[in-house]
C-alpha positions as CSV (number, residue, x, y, z in Angstrom):
1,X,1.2,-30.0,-3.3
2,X,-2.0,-28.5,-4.6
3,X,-2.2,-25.7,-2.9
4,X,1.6,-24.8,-3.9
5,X,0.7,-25.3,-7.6
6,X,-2.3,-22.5,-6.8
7,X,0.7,-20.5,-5.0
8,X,3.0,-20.6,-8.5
9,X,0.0,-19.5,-10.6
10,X,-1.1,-16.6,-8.4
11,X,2.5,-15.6,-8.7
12,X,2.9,-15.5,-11.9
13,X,0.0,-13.9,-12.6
14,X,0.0,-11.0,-9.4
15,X,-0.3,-7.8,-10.7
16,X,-1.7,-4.5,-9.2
17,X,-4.4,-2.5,-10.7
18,X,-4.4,1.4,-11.0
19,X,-6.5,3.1,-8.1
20,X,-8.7,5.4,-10.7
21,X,-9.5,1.5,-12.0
22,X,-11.5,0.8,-8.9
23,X,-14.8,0.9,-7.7
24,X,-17.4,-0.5,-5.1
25,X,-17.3,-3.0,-3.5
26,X,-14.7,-3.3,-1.1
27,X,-13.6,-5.4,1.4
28,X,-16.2,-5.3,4.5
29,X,-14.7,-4.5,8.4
30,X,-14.6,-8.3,9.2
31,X,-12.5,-8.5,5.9
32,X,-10.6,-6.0,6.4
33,X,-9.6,-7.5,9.7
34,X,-9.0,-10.8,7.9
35,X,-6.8,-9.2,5.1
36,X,-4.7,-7.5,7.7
37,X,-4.2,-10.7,9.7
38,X,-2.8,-12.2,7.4
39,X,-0.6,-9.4,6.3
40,X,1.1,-9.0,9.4
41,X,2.3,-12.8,8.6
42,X,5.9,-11.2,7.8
43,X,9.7,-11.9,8.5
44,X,10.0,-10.0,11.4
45,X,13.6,-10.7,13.0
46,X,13.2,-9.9,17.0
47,X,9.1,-10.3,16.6
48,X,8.9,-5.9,17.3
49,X,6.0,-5.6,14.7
50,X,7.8,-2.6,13.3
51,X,5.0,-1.5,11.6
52,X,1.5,-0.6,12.3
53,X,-2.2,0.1,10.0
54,X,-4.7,3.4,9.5
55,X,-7.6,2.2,7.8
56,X,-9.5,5.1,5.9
57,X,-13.0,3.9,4.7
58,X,-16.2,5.6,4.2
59,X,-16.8,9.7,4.4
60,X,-13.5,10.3,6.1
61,X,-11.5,9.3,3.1
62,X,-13.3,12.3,1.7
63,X,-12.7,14.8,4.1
64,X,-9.0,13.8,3.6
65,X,-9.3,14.4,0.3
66,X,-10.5,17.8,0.3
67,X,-7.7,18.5,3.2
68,X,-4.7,17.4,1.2
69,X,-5.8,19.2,-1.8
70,X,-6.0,22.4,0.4
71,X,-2.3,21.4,1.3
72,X,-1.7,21.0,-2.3
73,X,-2.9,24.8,-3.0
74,X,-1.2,26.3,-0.3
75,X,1.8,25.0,-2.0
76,X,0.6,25.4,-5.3
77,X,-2.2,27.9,-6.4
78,X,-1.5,27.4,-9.9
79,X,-2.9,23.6,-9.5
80,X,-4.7,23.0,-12.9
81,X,-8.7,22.0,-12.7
82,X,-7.5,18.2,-13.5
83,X,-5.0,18.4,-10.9
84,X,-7.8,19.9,-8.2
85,X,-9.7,17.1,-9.1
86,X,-6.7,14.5,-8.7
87,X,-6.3,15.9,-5.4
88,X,-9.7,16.1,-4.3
89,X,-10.3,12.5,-4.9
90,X,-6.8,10.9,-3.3
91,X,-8.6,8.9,-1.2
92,X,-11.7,8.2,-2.7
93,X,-10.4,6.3,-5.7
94,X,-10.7,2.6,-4.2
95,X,-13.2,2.5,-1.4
96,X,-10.9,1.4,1.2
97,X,-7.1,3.0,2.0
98,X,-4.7,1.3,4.2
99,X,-1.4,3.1,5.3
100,X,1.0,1.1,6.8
101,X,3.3,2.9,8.8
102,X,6.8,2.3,9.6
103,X,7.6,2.6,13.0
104,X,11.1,1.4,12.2
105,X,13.6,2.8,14.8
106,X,17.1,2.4,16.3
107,X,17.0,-0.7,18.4
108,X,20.0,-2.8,20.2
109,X,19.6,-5.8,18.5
110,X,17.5,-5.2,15.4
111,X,18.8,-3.0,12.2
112,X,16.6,-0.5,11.8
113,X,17.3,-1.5,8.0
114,X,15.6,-4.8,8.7
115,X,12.5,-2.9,10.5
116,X,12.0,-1.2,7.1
117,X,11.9,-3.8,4.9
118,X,9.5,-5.7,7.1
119,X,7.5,-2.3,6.4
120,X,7.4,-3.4,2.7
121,X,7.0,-7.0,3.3
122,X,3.9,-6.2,5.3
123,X,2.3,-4.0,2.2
124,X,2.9,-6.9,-0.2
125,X,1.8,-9.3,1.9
126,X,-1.3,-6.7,2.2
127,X,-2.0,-6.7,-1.3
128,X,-1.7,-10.1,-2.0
129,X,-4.2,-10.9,1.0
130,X,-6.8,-8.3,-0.4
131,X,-6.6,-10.5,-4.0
132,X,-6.9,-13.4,-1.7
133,X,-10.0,-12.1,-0.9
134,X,-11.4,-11.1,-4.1
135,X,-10.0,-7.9,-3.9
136,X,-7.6,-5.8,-6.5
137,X,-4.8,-3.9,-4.4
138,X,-2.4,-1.3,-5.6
139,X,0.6,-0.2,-3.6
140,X,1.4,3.7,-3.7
141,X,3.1,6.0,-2.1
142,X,2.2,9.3,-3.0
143,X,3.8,13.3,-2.4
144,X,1.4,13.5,1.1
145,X,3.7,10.0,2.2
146,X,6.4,12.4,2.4
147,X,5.4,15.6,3.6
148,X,5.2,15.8,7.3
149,X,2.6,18.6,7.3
150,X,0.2,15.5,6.0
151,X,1.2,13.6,9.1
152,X,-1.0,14.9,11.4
153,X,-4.6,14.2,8.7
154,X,-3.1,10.9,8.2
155,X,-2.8,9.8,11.5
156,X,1.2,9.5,11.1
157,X,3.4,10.1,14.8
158,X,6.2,11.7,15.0
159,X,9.1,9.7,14.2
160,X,7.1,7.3,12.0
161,X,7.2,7.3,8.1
162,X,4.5,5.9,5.2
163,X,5.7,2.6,3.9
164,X,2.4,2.5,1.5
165,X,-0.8,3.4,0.6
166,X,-2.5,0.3,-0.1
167,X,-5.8,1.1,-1.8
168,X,-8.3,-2.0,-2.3
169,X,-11.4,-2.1,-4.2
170,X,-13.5,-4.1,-6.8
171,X,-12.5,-3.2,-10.8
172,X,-14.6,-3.4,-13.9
173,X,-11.3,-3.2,-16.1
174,X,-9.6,-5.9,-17.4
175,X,-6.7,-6.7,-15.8
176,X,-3.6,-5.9,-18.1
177,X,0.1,-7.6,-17.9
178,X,3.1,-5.0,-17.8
179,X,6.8,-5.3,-19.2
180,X,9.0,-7.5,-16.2
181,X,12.7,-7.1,-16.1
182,X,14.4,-9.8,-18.1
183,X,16.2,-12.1,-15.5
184,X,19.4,-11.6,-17.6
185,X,19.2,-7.6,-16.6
186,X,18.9,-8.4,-12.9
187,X,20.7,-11.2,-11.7
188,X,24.2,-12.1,-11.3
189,X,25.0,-15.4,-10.7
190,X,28.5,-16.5,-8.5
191,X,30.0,-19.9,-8.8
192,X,27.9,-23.4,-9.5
193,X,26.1,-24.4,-12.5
Protein backbone atom coordinates (compact mmCIF):
# COMPACT_ATOMS: atom_id res chain seq x y z
CA UNK A 1 0.00 0.00 0.00
CA UNK A 2 2.95 2.30 0.46
CA UNK A 3 4.37 2.25 -2.55
CA UNK A 4 0.76 3.05 -4.16
CA UNK A 5 0.48 6.14 -1.86
CA UNK A 6 4.14 7.21 -3.51
CA UNK A 7 2.33 6.28 -6.95
CA UNK A 8 -0.78 9.02 -6.18
CA UNK A 9 1.79 11.68 -5.14
CA UNK A 10 4.05 11.41 -8.08
CA UNK A 11 0.86 11.70 -10.01
CA UNK A 12 -0.29 14.50 -8.91
CA UNK A 13 2.56 16.19 -8.89
CA UNK A 14 4.14 14.90 -12.70
CA UNK A 15 4.92 17.68 -14.65
CA UNK A 16 7.41 18.16 -17.60
CA UNK A 17 10.02 20.79 -17.67
CA UNK A 18 10.89 23.00 -20.72
CA UNK A 19 14.14 21.59 -22.69
CA UNK A 20 15.99 25.20 -22.70
CA UNK A 21 15.40 24.52 -18.62
CA UNK A 22 17.95 21.73 -18.62
CA UNK A 23 21.35 21.08 -18.16
CA UNK A 24 24.16 18.51 -17.15
CA UNK A 25 23.84 15.87 -15.89
CA UNK A 26 22.01 13.34 -17.60
CA UNK A 27 21.10 10.01 -17.24
CA UNK A 28 24.46 7.70 -17.83
CA UNK A 29 24.29 4.61 -20.72
CA UNK A 30 23.48 2.01 -17.91
CA UNK A 31 20.59 4.49 -17.05
CA UNK A 32 19.55 5.05 -20.05
CA UNK A 33 19.21 1.40 -20.56
CA UNK A 34 17.26 1.20 -17.22
CA UNK A 35 14.91 4.13 -18.13
CA UNK A 36 14.10 2.53 -21.42
CA UNK A 37 13.38 -0.80 -19.76
CA UNK A 38 11.06 0.26 -18.02
CA UNK A 39 9.42 2.32 -20.65
CA UNK A 40 8.78 -0.41 -22.90
CA UNK A 41 6.49 -1.70 -19.78
CA UNK A 42 3.27 -0.64 -22.03
CA UNK A 43 -0.16 -2.04 -23.13
CA UNK A 44 0.73 -3.60 -26.06
CA UNK A 45 -2.24 -5.78 -27.47
CA UNK A 46 -0.66 -8.77 -29.76
CA UNK A 47 2.94 -8.19 -27.78
CA UNK A 48 4.44 -6.52 -31.58
CA UNK A 49 6.51 -3.77 -29.74
CA UNK A 50 5.22 -1.31 -32.20
CA UNK A 51 7.63 1.05 -31.42
CA UNK A 52 11.31 1.31 -31.26
CA UNK A 53 14.26 4.00 -29.59
CA UNK A 54 17.27 6.36 -31.22
CA UNK A 55 19.17 7.64 -28.50
CA UNK A 56 21.15 10.90 -29.34
CA UNK A 57 23.81 11.72 -26.68
CA UNK A 58 27.10 13.35 -26.70
CA UNK A 59 28.72 15.34 -30.05
CA UNK A 60 26.31 13.81 -32.40
CA UNK A 61 23.35 15.67 -30.95
CA UNK A 62 25.41 18.58 -32.22
CA UNK A 63 26.08 17.69 -35.51
CA UNK A 64 22.24 17.14 -35.82
CA UNK A 65 21.80 20.34 -34.78
CA UNK A 66 23.78 22.17 -37.16
CA UNK A 67 22.13 19.67 -39.99
CA UNK A 68 18.52 20.48 -39.21
CA UNK A 69 19.19 24.08 -39.00
CA UNK A 70 20.75 23.82 -42.59
CA UNK A 71 17.29 22.13 -43.43
CA UNK A 72 15.64 24.95 -41.71
CA UNK A 73 17.50 27.60 -44.14
CA UNK A 74 17.10 25.79 -47.16
CA UNK A 75 13.48 26.28 -46.49
CA UNK A 76 13.79 29.51 -44.93
CA UNK A 77 16.75 31.96 -45.55
CA UNK A 78 14.99 34.67 -43.85
CA UNK A 79 15.48 32.60 -40.31
CA UNK A 80 16.05 35.41 -37.75
CA UNK A 81 19.60 35.20 -35.66
CA UNK A 82 17.33 33.89 -32.49
CA UNK A 83 15.74 31.45 -34.69
CA UNK A 84 19.46 30.20 -36.07
CA UNK A 85 20.34 29.80 -32.74
CA UNK A 86 16.94 27.75 -31.80
CA UNK A 87 17.88 25.62 -34.54
CA UNK A 88 21.33 25.13 -33.99
CA UNK A 89 20.84 23.98 -30.58
CA UNK A 90 17.61 21.39 -31.13
CA UNK A 91 19.37 18.81 -29.73
CA UNK A 92 21.63 20.06 -27.48
CA UNK A 93 19.17 21.57 -25.06
CA UNK A 94 18.99 18.47 -22.53
CA UNK A 95 22.01 16.36 -22.75
CA UNK A 96 20.29 13.30 -23.75
CA UNK A 97 17.36 12.96 -26.80
CA UNK A 98 15.29 9.90 -27.20
CA UNK A 99 13.04 9.51 -30.29
CA UNK A 100 10.61 6.94 -30.10
CA UNK A 101 9.55 5.84 -33.24
CA UNK A 102 6.37 4.47 -34.34
CA UNK A 103 6.60 1.53 -36.33
CA UNK A 104 2.84 1.24 -36.22
CA UNK A 105 1.55 -0.55 -39.46
CA UNK A 106 -1.41 -2.49 -41.01
CA UNK A 107 -1.47 -5.82 -39.21
CA UNK A 108 -4.31 -8.71 -39.35
CA UNK A 109 -5.19 -8.74 -35.98
CA UNK A 110 -3.88 -5.52 -34.43
CA UNK A 111 -5.47 -1.85 -35.25
CA UNK A 112 -2.83 0.03 -36.42
CA UNK A 113 -4.81 2.65 -34.15
CA UNK A 114 -3.83 0.68 -31.14
CA UNK A 115 -0.04 0.41 -32.48
CA UNK A 116 -0.01 4.20 -32.19
CA UNK A 117 -1.22 4.79 -29.01
CA UNK A 118 1.17 2.26 -27.56
CA UNK A 119 3.64 4.81 -29.45
CA UNK A 120 2.51 7.46 -26.83
CA UNK A 121 2.10 5.13 -23.95
CA UNK A 122 5.78 4.20 -24.47
CA UNK A 123 6.99 8.14 -24.33
CA UNK A 124 4.96 8.73 -21.10
CA UNK A 125 6.03 5.87 -19.59
CA UNK A 126 9.55 7.24 -20.81
CA UNK A 127 9.33 10.31 -19.07
CA UNK A 128 8.04 9.20 -16.04
CA UNK A 129 10.94 6.54 -15.84
CA UNK A 130 13.58 9.35 -16.48
CA UNK A 131 11.92 11.34 -13.14
CA UNK A 132 12.09 7.88 -11.67
CA UNK A 133 15.54 8.24 -11.97
CA UNK A 134 16.18 11.67 -10.90
CA UNK A 135 15.74 12.91 -14.12
CA UNK A 136 13.37 15.85 -15.59
CA UNK A 137 11.74 14.68 -19.06
CA UNK A 138 9.84 16.77 -21.57
CA UNK A 139 7.87 15.25 -24.43
CA UNK A 140 8.15 17.16 -27.88
CA UNK A 141 7.49 16.76 -31.09
CA UNK A 142 8.96 19.25 -33.05
CA UNK A 143 8.64 20.57 -37.24
CA UNK A 144 11.84 17.91 -38.07
CA UNK A 145 9.17 14.99 -36.50
CA UNK A 146 7.27 15.68 -39.44
CA UNK A 147 9.37 16.40 -42.33
CA UNK A 148 10.57 13.31 -44.06
CA UNK A 149 13.70 15.03 -45.40
CA UNK A 150 14.81 14.87 -41.39
CA UNK A 151 14.20 11.16 -41.60
CA UNK A 152 17.25 10.08 -42.82
CA UNK A 153 19.63 12.53 -39.88
CA UNK A 154 17.27 11.08 -37.41
CA UNK A 155 17.62 7.62 -38.06
CA UNK A 156 13.78 7.35 -39.00
CA UNK A 157 12.87 4.27 -41.88
CA UNK A 158 10.72 4.55 -44.31
CA UNK A 159 7.31 3.93 -43.34
CA UNK A 160 7.96 4.81 -39.61
CA UNK A 161 6.85 8.15 -37.97
CA UNK A 162 8.18 10.25 -34.60
CA UNK A 163 5.90 9.63 -31.69
CA UNK A 164 8.28 11.97 -29.49
CA UNK A 165 11.22 13.53 -28.69
CA UNK A 166 11.85 12.86 -25.17
CA UNK A 167 14.66 15.09 -23.99
CA UNK A 168 16.03 14.22 -20.36
CA UNK A 169 18.39 16.22 -18.40
CA UNK A 170 19.16 17.65 -14.81
CA UNK A 171 17.33 21.43 -14.19
CA UNK A 172 18.43 24.25 -12.00
CA UNK A 173 14.84 25.87 -12.35
CA UNK A 174 12.25 25.43 -10.06
CA UNK A 175 9.77 23.34 -11.11
CA UNK A 176 6.47 25.35 -11.84
CA UNK A 177 2.67 23.92 -11.85
CA UNK A 178 0.54 24.72 -15.12
CA UNK A 179 -3.33 25.36 -15.56
CA UNK A 180 -5.11 21.43 -15.78
CA UNK A 181 -8.43 21.07 -17.43
CA UNK A 182 -11.32 21.30 -14.89
CA UNK A 183 -12.79 17.66 -14.75
CA UNK A 184 -16.24 19.40 -15.35
CA UNK A 185 -14.79 20.54 -19.13
CA UNK A 186 -13.66 16.98 -19.90
CA UNK A 187 -15.72 14.40 -18.76
CA UNK A 188 -19.12 13.16 -19.42
CA UNK A 189 -20.48 10.92 -17.18
CA UNK A 190 -23.42 8.08 -18.49
CA UNK A 191 -25.75 6.43 -16.01
CA UNK A 192 -24.90 5.49 -12.13
CA UNK A 193 -24.27 7.86 -9.37
Amino acid sequence: MKNDIKLVDYLSVRRSVPAFQMCEPGPSREEIEAILTLAVRVPDHGKIAPWRFVVYRGAERARIGEELLAMALAKNPELSAEMIEVERNRFTRAPVVISVISTAAPHFKIPEWEQIMSAGAVCLNLLMAANAHGYVANWLSEWFAFDQQAYPLLGVKQGEKVAGFIHIGSTTFPIIERPRPALADVVTWQGGD
